[in-house]
mmCIF file of the N, C-alpha and C atoms, coordinates in Angstrom:
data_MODEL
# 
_entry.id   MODEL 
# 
loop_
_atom_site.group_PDB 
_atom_site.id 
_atom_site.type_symbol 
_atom_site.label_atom_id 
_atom_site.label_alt_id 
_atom_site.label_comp_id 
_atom_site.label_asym_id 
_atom_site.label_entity_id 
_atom_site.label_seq_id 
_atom_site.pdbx_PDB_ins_code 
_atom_site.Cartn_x 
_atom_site.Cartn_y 
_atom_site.Cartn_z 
_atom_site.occupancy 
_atom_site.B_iso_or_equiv 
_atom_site.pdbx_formal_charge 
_atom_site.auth_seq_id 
_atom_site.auth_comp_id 
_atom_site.auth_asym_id 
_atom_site.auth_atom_id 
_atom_site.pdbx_PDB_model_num 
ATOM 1   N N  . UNK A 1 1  ? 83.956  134.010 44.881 1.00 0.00 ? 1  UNK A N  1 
ATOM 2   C CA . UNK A 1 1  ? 84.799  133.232 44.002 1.00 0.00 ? 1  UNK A CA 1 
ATOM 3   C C  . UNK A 1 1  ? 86.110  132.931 44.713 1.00 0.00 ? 1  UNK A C  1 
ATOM 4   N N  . UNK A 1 2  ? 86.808  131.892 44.411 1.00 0.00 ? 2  UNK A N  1 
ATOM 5   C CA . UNK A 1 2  ? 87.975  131.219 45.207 1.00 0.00 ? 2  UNK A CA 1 
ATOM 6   C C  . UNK A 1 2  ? 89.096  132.110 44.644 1.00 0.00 ? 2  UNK A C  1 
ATOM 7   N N  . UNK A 1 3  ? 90.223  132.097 45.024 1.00 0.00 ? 3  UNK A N  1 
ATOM 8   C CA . UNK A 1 3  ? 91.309  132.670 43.981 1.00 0.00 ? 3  UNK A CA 1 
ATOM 9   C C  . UNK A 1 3  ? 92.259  131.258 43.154 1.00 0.00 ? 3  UNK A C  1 
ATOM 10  N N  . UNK A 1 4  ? 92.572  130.197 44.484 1.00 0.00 ? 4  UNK A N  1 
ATOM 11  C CA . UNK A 1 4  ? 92.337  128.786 43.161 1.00 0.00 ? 4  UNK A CA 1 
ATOM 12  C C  . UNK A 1 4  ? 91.755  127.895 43.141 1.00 0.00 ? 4  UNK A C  1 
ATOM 13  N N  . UNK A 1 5  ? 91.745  126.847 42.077 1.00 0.00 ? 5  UNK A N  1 
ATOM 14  C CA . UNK A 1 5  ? 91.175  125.610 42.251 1.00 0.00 ? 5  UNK A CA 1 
ATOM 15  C C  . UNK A 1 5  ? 92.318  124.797 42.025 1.00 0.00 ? 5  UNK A C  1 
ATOM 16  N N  . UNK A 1 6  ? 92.313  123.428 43.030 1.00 0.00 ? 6  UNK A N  1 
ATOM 17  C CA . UNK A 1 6  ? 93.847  122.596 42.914 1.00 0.00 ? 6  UNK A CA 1 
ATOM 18  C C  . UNK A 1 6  ? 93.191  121.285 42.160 1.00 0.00 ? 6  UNK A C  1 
ATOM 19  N N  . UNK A 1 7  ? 93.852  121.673 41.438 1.00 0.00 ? 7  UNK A N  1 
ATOM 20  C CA . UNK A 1 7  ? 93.297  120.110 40.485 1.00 0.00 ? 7  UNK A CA 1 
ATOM 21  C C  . UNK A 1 7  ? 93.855  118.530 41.112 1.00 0.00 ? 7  UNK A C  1 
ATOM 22  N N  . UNK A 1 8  ? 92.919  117.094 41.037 1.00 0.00 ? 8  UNK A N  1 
ATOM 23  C CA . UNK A 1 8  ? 93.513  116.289 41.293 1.00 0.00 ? 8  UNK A CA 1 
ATOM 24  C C  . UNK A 1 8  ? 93.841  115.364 40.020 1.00 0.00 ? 8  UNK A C  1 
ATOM 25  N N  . UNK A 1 9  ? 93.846  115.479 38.997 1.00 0.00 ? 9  UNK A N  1 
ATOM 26  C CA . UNK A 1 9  ? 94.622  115.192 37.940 1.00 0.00 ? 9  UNK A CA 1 
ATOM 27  C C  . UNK A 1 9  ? 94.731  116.351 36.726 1.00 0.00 ? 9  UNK A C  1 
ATOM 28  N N  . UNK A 1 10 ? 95.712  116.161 35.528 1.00 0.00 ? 10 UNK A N  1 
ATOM 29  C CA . UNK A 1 10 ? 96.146  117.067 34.512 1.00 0.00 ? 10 UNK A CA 1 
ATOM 30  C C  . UNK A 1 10 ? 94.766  117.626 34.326 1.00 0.00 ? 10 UNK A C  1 
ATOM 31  N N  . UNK A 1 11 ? 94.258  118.642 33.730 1.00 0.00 ? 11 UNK A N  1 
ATOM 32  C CA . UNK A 1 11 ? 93.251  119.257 33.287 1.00 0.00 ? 11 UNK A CA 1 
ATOM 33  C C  . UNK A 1 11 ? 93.627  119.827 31.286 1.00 0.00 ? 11 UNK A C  1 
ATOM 34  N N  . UNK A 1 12 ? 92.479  118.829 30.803 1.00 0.00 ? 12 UNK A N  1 
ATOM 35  C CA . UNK A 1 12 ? 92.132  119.826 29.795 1.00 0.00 ? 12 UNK A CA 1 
ATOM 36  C C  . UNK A 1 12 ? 92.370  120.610 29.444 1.00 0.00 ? 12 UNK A C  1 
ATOM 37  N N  . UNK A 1 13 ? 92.907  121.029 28.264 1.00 0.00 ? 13 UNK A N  1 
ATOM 38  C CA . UNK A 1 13 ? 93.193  122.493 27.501 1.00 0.00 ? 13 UNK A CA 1 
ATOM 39  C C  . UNK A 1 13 ? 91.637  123.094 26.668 1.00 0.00 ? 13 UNK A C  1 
ATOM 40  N N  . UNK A 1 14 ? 91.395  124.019 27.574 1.00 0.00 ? 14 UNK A N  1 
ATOM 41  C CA . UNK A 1 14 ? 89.616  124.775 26.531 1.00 0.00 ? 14 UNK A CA 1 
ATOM 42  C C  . UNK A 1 14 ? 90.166  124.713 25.091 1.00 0.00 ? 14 UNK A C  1 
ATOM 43  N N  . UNK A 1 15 ? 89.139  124.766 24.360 1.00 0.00 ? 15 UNK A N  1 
ATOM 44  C CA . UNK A 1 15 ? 89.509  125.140 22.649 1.00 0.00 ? 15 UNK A CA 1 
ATOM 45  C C  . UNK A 1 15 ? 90.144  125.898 22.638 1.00 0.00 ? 15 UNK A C  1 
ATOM 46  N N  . UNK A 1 16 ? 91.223  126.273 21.597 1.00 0.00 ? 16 UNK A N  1 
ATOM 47  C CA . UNK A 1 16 ? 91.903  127.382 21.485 1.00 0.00 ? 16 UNK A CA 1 
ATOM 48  C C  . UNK A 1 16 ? 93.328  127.667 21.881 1.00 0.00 ? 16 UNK A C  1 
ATOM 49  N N  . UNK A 1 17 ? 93.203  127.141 23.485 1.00 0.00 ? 17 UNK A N  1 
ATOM 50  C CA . UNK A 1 17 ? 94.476  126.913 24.421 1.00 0.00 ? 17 UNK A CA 1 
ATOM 51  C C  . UNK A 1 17 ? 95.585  125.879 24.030 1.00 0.00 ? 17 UNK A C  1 
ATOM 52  N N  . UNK A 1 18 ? 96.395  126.887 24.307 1.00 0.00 ? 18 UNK A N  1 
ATOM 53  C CA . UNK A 1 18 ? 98.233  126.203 23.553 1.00 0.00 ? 18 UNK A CA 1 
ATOM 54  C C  . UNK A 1 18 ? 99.000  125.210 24.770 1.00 0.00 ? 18 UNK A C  1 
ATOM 55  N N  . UNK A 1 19 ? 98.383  125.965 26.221 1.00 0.00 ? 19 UNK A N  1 
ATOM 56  C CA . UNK A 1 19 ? 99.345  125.267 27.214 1.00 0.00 ? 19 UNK A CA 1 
ATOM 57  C C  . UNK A 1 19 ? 98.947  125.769 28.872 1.00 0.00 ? 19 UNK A C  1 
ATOM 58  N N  . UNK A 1 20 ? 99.543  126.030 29.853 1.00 0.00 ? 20 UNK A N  1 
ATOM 59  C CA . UNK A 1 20 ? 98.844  126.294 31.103 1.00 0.00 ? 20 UNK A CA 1 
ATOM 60  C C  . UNK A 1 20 ? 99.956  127.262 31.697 1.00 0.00 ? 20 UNK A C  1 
ATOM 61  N N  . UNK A 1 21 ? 100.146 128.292 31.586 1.00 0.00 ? 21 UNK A N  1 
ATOM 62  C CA . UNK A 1 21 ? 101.158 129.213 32.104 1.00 0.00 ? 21 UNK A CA 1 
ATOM 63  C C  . UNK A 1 21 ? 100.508 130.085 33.045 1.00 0.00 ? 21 UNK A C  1 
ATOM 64  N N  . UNK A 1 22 ? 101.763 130.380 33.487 1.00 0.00 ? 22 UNK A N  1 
ATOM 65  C CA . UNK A 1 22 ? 101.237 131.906 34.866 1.00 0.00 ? 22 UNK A CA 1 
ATOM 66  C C  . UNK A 1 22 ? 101.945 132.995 34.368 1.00 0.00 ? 22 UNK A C  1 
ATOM 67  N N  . UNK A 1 23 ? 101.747 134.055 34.657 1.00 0.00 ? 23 UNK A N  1 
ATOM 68  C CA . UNK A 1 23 ? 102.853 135.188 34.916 1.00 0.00 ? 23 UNK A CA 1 
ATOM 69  C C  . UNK A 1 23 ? 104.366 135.022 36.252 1.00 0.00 ? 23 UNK A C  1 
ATOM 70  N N  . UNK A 1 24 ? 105.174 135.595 35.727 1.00 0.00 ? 24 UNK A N  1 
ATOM 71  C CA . UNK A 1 24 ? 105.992 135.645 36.542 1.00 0.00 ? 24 UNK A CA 1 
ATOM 72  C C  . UNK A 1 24 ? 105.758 137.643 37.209 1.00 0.00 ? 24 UNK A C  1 
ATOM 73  N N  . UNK A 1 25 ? 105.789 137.982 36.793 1.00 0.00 ? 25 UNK A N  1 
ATOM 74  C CA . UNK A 1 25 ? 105.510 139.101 37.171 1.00 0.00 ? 25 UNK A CA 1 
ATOM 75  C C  . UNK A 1 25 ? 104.721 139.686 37.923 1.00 0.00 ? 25 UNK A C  1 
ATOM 76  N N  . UNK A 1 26 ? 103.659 138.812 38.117 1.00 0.00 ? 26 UNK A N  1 
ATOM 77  C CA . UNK A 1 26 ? 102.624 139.141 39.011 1.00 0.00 ? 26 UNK A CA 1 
ATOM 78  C C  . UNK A 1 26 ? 102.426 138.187 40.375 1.00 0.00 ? 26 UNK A C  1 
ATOM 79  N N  . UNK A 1 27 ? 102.252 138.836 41.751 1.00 0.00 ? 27 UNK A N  1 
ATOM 80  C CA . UNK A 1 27 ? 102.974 138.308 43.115 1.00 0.00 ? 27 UNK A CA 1 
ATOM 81  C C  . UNK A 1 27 ? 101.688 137.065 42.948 1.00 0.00 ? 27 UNK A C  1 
ATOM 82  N N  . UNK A 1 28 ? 101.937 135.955 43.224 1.00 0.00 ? 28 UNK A N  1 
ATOM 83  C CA . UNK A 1 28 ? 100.622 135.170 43.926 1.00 0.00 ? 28 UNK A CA 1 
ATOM 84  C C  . UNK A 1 28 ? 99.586  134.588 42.223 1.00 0.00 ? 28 UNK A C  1 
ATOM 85  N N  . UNK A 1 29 ? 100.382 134.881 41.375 1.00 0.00 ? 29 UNK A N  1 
ATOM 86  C CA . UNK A 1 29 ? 100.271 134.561 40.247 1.00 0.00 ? 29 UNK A CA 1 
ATOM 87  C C  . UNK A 1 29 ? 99.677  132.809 39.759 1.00 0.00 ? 29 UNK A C  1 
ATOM 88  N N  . UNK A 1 30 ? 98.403  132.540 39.950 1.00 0.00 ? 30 UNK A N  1 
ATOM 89  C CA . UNK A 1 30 ? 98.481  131.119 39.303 1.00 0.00 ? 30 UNK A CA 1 
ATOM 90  C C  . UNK A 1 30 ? 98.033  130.780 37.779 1.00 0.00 ? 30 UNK A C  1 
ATOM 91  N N  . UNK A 1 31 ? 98.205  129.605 37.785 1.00 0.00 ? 31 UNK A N  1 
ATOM 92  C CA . UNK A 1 31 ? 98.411  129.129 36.282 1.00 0.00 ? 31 UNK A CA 1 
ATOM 93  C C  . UNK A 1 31 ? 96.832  129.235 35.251 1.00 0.00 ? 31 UNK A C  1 
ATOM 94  N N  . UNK A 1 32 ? 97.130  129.858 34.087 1.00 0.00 ? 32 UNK A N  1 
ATOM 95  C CA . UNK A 1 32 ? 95.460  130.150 33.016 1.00 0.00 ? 32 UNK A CA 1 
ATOM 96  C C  . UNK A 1 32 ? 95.674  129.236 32.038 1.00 0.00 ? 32 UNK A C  1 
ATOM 97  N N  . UNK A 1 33 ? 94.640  129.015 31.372 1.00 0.00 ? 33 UNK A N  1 
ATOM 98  C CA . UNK A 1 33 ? 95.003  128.214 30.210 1.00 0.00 ? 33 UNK A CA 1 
ATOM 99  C C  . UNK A 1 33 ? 95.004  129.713 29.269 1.00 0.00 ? 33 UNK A C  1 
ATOM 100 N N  . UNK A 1 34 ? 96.295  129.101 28.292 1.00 0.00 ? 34 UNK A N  1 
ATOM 101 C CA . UNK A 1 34 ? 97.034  130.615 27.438 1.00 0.00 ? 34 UNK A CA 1 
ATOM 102 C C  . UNK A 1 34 ? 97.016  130.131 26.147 1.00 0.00 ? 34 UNK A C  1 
ATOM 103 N N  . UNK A 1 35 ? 96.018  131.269 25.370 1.00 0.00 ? 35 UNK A N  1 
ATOM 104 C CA . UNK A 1 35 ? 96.050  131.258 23.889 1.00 0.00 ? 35 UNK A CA 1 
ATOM 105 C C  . UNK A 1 35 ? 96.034  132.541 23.292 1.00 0.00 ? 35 UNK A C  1 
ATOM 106 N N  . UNK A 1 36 ? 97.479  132.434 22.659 1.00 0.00 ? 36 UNK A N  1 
ATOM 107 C CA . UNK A 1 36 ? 98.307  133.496 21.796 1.00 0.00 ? 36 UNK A CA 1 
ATOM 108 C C  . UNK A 1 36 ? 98.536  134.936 22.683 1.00 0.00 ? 36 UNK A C  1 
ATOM 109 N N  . UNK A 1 37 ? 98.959  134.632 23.658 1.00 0.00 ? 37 UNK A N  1 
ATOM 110 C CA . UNK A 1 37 ? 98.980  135.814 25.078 1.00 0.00 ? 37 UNK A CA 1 
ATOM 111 C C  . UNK A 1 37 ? 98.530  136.390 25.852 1.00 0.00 ? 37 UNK A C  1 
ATOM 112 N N  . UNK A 1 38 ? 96.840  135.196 24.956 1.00 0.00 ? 38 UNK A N  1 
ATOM 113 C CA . UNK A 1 38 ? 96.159  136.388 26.472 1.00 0.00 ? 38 UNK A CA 1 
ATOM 114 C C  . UNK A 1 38 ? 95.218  134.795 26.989 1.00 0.00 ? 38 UNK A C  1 
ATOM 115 N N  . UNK A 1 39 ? 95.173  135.015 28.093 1.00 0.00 ? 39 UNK A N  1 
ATOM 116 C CA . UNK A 1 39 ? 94.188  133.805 28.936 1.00 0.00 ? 39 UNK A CA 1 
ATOM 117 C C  . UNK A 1 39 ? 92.668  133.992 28.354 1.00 0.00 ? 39 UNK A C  1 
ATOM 118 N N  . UNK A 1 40 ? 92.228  132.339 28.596 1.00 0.00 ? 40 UNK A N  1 
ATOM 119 C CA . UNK A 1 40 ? 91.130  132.394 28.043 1.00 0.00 ? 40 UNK A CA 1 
ATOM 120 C C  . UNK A 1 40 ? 90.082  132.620 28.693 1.00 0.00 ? 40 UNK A C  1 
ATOM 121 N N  . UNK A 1 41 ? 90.338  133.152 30.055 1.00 0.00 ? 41 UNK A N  1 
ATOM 122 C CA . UNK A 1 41 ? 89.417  133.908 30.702 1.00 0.00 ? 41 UNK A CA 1 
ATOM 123 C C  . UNK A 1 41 ? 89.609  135.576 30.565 1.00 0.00 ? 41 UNK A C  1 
ATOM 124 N N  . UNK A 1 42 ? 90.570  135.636 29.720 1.00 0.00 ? 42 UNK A N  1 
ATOM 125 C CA . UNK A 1 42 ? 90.141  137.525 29.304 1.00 0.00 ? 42 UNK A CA 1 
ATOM 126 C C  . UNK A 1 42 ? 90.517  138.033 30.404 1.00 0.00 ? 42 UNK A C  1 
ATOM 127 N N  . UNK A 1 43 ? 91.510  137.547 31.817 1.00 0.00 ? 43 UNK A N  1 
ATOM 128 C CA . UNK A 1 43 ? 91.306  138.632 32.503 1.00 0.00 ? 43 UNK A CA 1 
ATOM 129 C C  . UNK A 1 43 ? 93.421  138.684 32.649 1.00 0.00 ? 43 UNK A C  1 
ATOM 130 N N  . UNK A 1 44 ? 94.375  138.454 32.060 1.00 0.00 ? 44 UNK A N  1 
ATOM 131 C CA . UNK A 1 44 ? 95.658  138.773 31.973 1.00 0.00 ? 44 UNK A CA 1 
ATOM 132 C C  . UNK A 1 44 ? 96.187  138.822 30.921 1.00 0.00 ? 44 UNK A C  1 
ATOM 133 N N  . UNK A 1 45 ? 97.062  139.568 30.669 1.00 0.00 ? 45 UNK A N  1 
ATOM 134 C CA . UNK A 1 45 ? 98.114  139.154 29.168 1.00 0.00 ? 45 UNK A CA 1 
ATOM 135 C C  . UNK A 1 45 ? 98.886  138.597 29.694 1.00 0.00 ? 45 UNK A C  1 
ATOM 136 N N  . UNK A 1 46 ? 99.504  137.674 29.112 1.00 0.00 ? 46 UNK A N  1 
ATOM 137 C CA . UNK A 1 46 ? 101.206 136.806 29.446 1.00 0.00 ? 46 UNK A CA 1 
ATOM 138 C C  . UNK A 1 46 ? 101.834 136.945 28.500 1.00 0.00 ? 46 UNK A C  1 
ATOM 139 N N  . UNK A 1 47 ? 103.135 137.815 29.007 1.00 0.00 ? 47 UNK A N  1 
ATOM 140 C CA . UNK A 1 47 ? 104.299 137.517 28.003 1.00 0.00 ? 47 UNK A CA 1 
ATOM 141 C C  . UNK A 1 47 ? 105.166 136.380 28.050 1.00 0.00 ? 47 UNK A C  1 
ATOM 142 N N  . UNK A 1 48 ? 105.312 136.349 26.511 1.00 0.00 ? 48 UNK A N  1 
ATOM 143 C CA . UNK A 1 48 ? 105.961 135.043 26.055 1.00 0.00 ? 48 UNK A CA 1 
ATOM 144 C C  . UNK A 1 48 ? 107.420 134.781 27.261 1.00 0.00 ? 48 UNK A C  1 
ATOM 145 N N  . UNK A 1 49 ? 108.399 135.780 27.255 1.00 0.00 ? 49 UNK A N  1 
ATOM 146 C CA . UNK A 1 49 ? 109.414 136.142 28.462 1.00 0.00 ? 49 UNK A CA 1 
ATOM 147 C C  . UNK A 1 49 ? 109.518 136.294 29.274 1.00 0.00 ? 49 UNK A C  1 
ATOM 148 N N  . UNK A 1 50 ? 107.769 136.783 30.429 1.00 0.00 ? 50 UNK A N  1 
ATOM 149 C CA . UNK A 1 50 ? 107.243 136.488 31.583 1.00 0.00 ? 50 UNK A CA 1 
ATOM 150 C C  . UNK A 1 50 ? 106.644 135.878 31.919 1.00 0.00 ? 50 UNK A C  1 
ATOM 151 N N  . UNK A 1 51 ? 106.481 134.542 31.431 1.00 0.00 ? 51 UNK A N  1 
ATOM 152 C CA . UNK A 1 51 ? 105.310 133.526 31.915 1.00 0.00 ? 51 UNK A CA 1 
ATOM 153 C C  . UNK A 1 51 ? 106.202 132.106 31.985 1.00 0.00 ? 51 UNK A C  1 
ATOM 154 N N  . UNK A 1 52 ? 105.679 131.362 32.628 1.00 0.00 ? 52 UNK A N  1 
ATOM 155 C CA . UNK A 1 52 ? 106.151 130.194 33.294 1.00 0.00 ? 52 UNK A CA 1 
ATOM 156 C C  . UNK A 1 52 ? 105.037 129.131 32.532 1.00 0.00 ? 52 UNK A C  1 
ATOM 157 N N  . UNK A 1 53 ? 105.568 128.308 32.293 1.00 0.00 ? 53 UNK A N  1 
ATOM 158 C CA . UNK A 1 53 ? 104.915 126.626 31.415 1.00 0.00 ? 53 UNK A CA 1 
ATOM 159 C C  . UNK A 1 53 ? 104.211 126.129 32.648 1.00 0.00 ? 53 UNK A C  1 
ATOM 160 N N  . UNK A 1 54 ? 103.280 125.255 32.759 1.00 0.00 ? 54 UNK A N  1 
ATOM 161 C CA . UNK A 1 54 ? 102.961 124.066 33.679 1.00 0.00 ? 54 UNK A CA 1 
ATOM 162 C C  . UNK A 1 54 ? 103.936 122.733 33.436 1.00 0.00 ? 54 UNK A C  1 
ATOM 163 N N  . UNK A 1 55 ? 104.856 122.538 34.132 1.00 0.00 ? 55 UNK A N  1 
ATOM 164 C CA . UNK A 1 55 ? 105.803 121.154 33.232 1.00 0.00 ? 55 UNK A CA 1 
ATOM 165 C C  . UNK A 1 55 ? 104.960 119.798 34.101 1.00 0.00 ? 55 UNK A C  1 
ATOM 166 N N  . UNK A 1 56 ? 104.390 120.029 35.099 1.00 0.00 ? 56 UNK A N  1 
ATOM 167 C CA . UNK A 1 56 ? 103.456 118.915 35.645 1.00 0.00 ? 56 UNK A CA 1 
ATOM 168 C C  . UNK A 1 56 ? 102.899 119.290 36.342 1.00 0.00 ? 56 UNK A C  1 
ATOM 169 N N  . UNK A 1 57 ? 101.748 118.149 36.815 1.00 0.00 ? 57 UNK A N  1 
ATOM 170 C CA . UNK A 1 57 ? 100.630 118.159 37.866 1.00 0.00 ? 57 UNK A CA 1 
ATOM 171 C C  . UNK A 1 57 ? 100.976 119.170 39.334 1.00 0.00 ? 57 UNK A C  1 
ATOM 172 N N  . UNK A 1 58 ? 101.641 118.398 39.571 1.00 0.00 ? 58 UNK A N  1 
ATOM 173 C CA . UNK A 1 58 ? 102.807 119.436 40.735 1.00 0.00 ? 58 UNK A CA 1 
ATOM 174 C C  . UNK A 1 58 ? 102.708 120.876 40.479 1.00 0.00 ? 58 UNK A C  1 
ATOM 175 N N  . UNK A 1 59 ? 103.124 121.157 39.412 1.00 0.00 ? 59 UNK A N  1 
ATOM 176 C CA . UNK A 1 59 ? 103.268 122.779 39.360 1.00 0.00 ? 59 UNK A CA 1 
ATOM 177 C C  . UNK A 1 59 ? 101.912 123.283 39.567 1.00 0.00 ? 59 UNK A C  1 
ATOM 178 N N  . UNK A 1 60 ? 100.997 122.748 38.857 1.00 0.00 ? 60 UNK A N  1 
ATOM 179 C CA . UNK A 1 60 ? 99.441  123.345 38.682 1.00 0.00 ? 60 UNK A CA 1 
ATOM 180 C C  . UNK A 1 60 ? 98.902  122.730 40.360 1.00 0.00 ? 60 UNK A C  1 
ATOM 181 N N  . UNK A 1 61 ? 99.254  122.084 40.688 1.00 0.00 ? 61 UNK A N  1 
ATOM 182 C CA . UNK A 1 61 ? 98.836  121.975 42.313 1.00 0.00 ? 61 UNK A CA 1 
ATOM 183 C C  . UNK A 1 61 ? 99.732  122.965 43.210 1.00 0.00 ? 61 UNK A C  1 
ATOM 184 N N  . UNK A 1 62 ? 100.398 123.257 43.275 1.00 0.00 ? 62 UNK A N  1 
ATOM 185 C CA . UNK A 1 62 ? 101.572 124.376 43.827 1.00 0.00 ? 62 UNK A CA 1 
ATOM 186 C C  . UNK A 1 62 ? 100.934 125.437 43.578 1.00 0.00 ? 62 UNK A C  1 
ATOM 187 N N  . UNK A 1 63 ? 100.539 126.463 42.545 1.00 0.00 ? 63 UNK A N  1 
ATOM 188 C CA . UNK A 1 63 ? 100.472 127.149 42.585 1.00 0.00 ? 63 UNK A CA 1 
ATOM 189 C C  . UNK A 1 63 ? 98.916  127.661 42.073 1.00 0.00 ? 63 UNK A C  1 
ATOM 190 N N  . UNK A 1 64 ? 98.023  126.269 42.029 1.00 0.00 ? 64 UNK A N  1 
ATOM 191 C CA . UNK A 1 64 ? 96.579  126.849 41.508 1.00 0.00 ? 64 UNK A CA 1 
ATOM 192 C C  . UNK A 1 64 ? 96.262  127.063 40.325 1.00 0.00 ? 64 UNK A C  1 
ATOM 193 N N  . UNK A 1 65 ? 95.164  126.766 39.715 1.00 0.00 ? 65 UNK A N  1 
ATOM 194 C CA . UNK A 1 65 ? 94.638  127.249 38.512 1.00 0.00 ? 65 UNK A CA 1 
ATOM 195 C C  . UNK A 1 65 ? 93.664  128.275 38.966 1.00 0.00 ? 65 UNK A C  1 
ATOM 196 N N  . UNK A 1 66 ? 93.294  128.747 37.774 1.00 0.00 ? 66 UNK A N  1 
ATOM 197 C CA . UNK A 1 66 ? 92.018  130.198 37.449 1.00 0.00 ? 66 UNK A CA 1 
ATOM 198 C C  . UNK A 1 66 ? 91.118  128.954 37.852 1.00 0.00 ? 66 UNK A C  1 
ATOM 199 N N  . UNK A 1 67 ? 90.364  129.647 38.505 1.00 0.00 ? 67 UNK A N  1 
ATOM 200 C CA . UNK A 1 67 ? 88.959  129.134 38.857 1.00 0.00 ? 67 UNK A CA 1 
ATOM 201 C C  . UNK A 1 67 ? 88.315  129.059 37.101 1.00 0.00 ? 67 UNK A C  1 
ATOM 202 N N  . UNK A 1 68 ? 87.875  130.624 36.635 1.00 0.00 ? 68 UNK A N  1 
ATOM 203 C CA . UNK A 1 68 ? 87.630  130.314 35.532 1.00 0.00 ? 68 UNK A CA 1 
ATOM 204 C C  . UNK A 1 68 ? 87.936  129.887 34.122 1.00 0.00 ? 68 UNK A C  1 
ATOM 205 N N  . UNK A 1 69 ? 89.626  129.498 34.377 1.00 0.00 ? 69 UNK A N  1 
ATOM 206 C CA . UNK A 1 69 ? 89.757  128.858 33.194 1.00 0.00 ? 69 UNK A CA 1 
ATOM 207 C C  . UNK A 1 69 ? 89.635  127.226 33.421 1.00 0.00 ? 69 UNK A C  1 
ATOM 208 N N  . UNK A 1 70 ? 89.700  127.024 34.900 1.00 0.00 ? 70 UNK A N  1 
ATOM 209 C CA . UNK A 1 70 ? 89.302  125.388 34.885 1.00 0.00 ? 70 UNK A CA 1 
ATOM 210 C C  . UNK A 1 70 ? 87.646  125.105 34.480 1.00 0.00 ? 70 UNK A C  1 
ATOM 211 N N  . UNK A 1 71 ? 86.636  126.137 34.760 1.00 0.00 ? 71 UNK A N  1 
ATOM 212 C CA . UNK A 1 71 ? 85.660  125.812 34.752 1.00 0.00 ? 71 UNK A CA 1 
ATOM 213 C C  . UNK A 1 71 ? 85.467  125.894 32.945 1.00 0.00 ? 71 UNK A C  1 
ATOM 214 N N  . UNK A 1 72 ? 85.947  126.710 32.545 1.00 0.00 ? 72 UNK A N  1 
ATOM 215 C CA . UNK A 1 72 ? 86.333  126.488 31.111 1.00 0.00 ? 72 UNK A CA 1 
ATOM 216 C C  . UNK A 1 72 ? 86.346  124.814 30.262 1.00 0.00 ? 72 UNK A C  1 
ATOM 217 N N  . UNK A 1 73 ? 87.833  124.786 30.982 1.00 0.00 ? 73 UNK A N  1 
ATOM 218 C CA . UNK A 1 73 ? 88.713  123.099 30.605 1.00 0.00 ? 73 UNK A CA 1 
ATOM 219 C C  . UNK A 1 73 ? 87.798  122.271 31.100 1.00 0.00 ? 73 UNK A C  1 
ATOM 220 N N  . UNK A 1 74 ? 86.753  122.158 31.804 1.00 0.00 ? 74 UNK A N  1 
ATOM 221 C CA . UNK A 1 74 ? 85.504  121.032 32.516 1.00 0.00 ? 74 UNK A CA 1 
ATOM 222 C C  . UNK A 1 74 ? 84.732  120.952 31.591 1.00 0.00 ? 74 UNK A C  1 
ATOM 223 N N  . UNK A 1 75 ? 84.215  121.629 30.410 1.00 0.00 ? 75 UNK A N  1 
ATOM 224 C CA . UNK A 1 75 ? 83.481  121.559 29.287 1.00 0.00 ? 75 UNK A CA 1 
ATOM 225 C C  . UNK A 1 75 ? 83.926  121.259 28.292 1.00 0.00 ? 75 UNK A C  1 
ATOM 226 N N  . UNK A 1 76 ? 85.209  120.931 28.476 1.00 0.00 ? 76 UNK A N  1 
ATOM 227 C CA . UNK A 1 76 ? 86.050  120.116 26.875 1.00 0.00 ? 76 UNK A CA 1 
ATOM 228 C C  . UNK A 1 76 ? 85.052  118.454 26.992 1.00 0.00 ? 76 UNK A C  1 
ATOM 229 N N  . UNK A 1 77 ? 84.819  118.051 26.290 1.00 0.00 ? 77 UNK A N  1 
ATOM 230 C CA . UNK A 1 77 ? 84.025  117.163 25.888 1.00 0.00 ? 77 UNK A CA 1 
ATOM 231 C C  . UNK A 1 77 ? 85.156  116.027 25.605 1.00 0.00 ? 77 UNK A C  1 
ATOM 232 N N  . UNK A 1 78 ? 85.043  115.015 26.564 1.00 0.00 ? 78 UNK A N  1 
ATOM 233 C CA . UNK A 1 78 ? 86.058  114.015 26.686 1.00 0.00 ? 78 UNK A CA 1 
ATOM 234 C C  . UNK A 1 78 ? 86.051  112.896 25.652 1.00 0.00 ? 78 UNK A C  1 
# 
């Protein structure tokens, strides 16, 4: 498994998902899709006071998405 995937445009929010944050707290940290604190791949909590927004494409290319929460956001039904 990769550690990211760089998206070439915005990606989908999975059901459920509020927005695309990372941790700040954690080194090498990239961006999950985040619903109600915990990623929707089940594998981090994010606090509301340690986590960082996606504000654009840029950011989520900078620093990577979850492999599995993009493969997630690829099954939102367009």
């Amino acid at each position: 498994m990769t550690r990211a995937t760089v998206p070439t445009t915005y990606p989908p929010l999975p059901e459920g998902a509020s927005c695309w944050s990372r941790s700040t707290r954690r080194v090498g940290s990239v961006f999950h899709a985040h619903a109600f604190g915990l990623t929707v791949c089940r594998s981090l909590l994010l606090s509301r006071h340690q986590s960082v927004d996606a504000r654009n494409l840029g950011d989520l290319q900078y620093y990577g998405v979850c492999p599995r929460c993009f493969k997630l956001a690829s099954k939102v039904p367009a």
